[in-house]
Structure formats: structure tokens, C-alpha cells
ZAKE-921371 format. One record per residue: residue in three letters; y, z, x of N, C-alpha, C in turn. Coordinates in steps of 0.2 Angstrom, whole numbers, plus 5000, padded with zeros to 4 digits. Each point is the difference from the previous one (the first is absolute). Example, Ala and Ser with C-alpha at 12.3 -4.5 7.8 and 13.67 -1.06 7.14 Angstrom:
ala497250395066500650004996500650005004;ser500549964998500650015004500550034996;
END
This chain:
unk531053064781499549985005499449974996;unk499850044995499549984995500349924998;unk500449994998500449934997499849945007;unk500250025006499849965005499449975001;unk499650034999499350015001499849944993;unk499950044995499949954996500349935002;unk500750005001500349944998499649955007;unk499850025008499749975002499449985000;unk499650034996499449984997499949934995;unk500750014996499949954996500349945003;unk500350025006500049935005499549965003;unk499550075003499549985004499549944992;unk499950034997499849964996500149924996;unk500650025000500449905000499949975006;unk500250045006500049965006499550035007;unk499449974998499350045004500249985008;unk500349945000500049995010500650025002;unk500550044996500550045003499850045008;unk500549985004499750065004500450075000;unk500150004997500150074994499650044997;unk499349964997499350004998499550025004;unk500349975006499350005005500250065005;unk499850054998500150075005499249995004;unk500049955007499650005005500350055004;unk499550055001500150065007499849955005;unk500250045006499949965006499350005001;unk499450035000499350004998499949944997;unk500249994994499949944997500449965001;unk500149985006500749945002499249995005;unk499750035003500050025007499049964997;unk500050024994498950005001500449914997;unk500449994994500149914998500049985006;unk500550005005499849975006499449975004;unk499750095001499349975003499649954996;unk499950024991499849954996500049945000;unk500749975003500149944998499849975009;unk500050045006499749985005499249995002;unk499950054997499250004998499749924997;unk500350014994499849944996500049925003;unk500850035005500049915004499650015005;unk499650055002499750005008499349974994;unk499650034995499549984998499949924997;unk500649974999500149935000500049965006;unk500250035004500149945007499350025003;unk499750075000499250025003499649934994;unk500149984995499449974996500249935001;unk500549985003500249935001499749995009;unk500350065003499449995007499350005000;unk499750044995499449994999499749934999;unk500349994994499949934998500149955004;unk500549995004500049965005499549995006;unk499850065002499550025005499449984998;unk499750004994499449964996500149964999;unk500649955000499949905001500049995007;unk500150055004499749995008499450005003;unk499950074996499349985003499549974995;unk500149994995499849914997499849965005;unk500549995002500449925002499450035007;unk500150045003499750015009499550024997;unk499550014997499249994999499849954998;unk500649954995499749945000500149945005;unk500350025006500149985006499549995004;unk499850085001499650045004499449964999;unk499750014993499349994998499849944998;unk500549964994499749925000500349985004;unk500749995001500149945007499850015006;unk499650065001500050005010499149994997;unk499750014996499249974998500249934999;unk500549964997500249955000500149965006;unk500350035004499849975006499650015006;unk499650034999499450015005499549954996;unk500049994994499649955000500149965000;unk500849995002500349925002499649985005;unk500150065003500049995010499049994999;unk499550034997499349985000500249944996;unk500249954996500049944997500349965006;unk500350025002500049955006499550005005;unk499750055003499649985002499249984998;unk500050004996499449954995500349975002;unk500549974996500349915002499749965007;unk500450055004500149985009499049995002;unk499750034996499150035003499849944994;unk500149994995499949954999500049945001;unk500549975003500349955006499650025007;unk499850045001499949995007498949975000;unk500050034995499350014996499749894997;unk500850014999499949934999500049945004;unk500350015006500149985006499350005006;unk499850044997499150045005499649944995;unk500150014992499449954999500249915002;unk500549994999500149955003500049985005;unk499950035008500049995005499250015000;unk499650074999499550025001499249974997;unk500249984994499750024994499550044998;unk500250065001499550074998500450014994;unk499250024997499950034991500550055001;unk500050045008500250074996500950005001;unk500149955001501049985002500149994992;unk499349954996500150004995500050074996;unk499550014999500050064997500650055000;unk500150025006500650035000500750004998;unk500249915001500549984995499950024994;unk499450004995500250024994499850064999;unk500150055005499850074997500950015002;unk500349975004500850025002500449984996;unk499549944993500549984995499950024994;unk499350064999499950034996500550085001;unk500250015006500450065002500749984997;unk500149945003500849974998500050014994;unk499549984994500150014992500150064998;unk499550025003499950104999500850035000;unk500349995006500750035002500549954997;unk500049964998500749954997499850044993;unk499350014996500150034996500250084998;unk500050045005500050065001500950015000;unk500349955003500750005001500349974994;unk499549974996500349984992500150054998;unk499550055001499750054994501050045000;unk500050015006500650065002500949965001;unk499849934997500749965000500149974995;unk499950024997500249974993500449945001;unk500550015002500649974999499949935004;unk499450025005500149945004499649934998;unk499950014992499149955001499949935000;unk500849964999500049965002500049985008;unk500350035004499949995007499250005003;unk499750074996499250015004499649924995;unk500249994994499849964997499849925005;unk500749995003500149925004499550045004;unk500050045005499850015006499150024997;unk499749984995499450044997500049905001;unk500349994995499949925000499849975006;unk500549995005500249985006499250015006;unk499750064996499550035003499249975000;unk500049994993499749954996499849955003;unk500449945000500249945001499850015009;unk500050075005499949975007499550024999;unk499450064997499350004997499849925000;unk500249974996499749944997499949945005;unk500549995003500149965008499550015005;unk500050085001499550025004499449994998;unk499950004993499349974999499749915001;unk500749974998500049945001499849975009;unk500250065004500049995006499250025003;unk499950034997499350025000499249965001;unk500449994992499549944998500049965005;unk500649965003500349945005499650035007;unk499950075003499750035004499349995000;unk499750034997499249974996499949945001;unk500449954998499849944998500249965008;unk499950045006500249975006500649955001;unk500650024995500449944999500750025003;unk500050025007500550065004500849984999;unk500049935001500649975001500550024994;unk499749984993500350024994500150064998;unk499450045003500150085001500850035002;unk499849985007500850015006500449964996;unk500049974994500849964998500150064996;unk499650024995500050054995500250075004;unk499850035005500350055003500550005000;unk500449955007500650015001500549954995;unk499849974994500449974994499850074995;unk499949984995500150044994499750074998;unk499550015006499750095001500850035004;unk500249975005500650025003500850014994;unk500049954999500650024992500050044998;unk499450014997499650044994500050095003;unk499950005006500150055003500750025000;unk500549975004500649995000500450034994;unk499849974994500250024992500050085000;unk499050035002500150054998500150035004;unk500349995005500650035006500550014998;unk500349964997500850014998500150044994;unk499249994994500250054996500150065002;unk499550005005500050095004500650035000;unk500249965004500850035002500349994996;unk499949974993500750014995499850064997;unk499450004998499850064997500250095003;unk499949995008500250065004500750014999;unk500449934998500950025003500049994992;unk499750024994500250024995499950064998;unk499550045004499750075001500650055002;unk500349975007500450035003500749994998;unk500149964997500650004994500050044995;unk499550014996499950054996500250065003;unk499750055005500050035005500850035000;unk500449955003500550015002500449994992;unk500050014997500450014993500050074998;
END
């Protein structure tokens, strides 16, 4: 029996992964198992984790820059529209204060086209044309201005409804390309 023993010993030792080697009691059949279900439960928990934290990434930066994103789309439009309508009253009315107000509603437009810069990066060509495009109907309207002052109505009224109305038009349609870029983002 002595002879047995030895000679199994010196089996286990040439050949370690024998299952002849491996006296697992049922205890140690029973906790490796757990072990090995443990260890995959705390890998799929770290990969849910991790999953759950590029969500709510993604729905904070949803939440917070694109819905501030868009509300100041929705106040840049309406500058725009109080803009126009401002410019419509000096050219009908000619009160300073139609004037005046045009340009506090286009010192809001810049204020808020820059503000939507600050938080879109991505976008700065787009706010760029429509910063341009803004510019350019500032400018008109000064040219209109001056044409109002200068009692020279007729040329006024071509300027309104010719190239103050395009120039309007333009930074319309950036608006809208801007917003259906926002809400593509959004939906991704």
C-alpha cells in the first residue's frame, strides 16, 4: 500500500492536470463554481455600468446643451421676426424709437447667435453664414435709414421689399438649417 501511494505521488508530479491529481471534494467543486459565476456577474455589472454612463452622457448633453440650444434658437428667431417688424414701423412711421429698437433686437440676435456658438462647436460654420448673413441686413437697414432721413421714400420701399427682404429670407433659412442640424444631432 506504502508502494501505491508513493508511486502515485510520483505521478501526480509528472502529470499535474491529471484528474487523478485533482482530489476536488464536492465543497470545492461547489465554491469554484460560485467563483467562476461571481466573476462573470462582476464583468457584465462593470460593462452595464459603463454602458449606463455613456447614456447619461449622451441625455445630459441632450438635456442641457441642445434643449439651451434650442430655446435660443426659438429667442433668435424672434429677434429676427421684432427685428423686421421694427423695421417695417420705421419705414412706415419714421419714429427714432422703431429705430432704436431694431438695433437693440440686433444687438440680442448677436448676443444669442453668440451664446449658441459658445455651446456648438460643431456648428460654427453654419452660425458663422447666418452671423454673416446678419451683418449684411444690419447694413441695408442702415442704408435704408439714411434713404428715410433723406425723405427719399421710394428708394427706401425698393430697399425694404428688394434686398432688406432677401437678406432676411437668407437668415431664415439659415435658422432652419441650423435648428434641423440640432435635431439631427438629437436623434443620433
Amino acid at each position: 500500500i506504502q508502494y501505491n501511494q508513493q508511486e502515485k505521488a510520483a505521478q501526480c508530479r509528472h502529470n499535474s492536470w491529471d484528474t487523478r491529481c485533482m482530489n476536488l471534494t464536492l465543497r470545492h467543486k461547489i465554491f469554484l463554481g460560485y467563483l467562476i459565476m461571481m466573476s462573470y456577474t462582476v464583468i457584465v455589472a462593470a460593462y452595464a455600468i459603463s454602458s449606463f454612463i455613456a447614456i447619461n452622457k449622451s441625455t445630459s448633453e441632450i438635456i442641457y446643451v441642445d434643449g439651451a440650444a434650442a430655446e435660443n434658437l426659438s429667442k433668435l428667431n424672434d429677434a429676427l421676426l421684432a427685428q423686421d417688424l421694427f423695421e417695417k414701423r420705421f419705414l412706415t412711421l419714421r419714429h427714432t424709437e422703431a429705430e432704436n429698437s431694431f438695433w437693440a433686437r440686433s444687438r440680442e440676435f448677436k448676443s444669442l447667435l453668440n451664446d449658441i456658438g459658445a455651446s456648438e462647436g460643431t456648428l460654427k460654420s453654419t452660425i458663422g453664414g447666418i452671423g454673416g448673413s446678419h451683418e449684411d441686413y444690419d447694413k441695408l437697414f442702415l442704408k435704408e435709414s439714411s434713404l428715410v432721413r433723406a425723405r427719399n421714400m421710394n428708394e427706401a420701399e425698393a430697399m425694404s421689399s428688394g434686398p432688406l427682404t432677401a437678406a432676411f429670407n437668407k437668415i431664415v433659412i439659415g435658422i432652419k438649417d441650423l435648428d434641423a442640424r440640432i435635431k439631427s444631432r438629437q436623434s443620433m
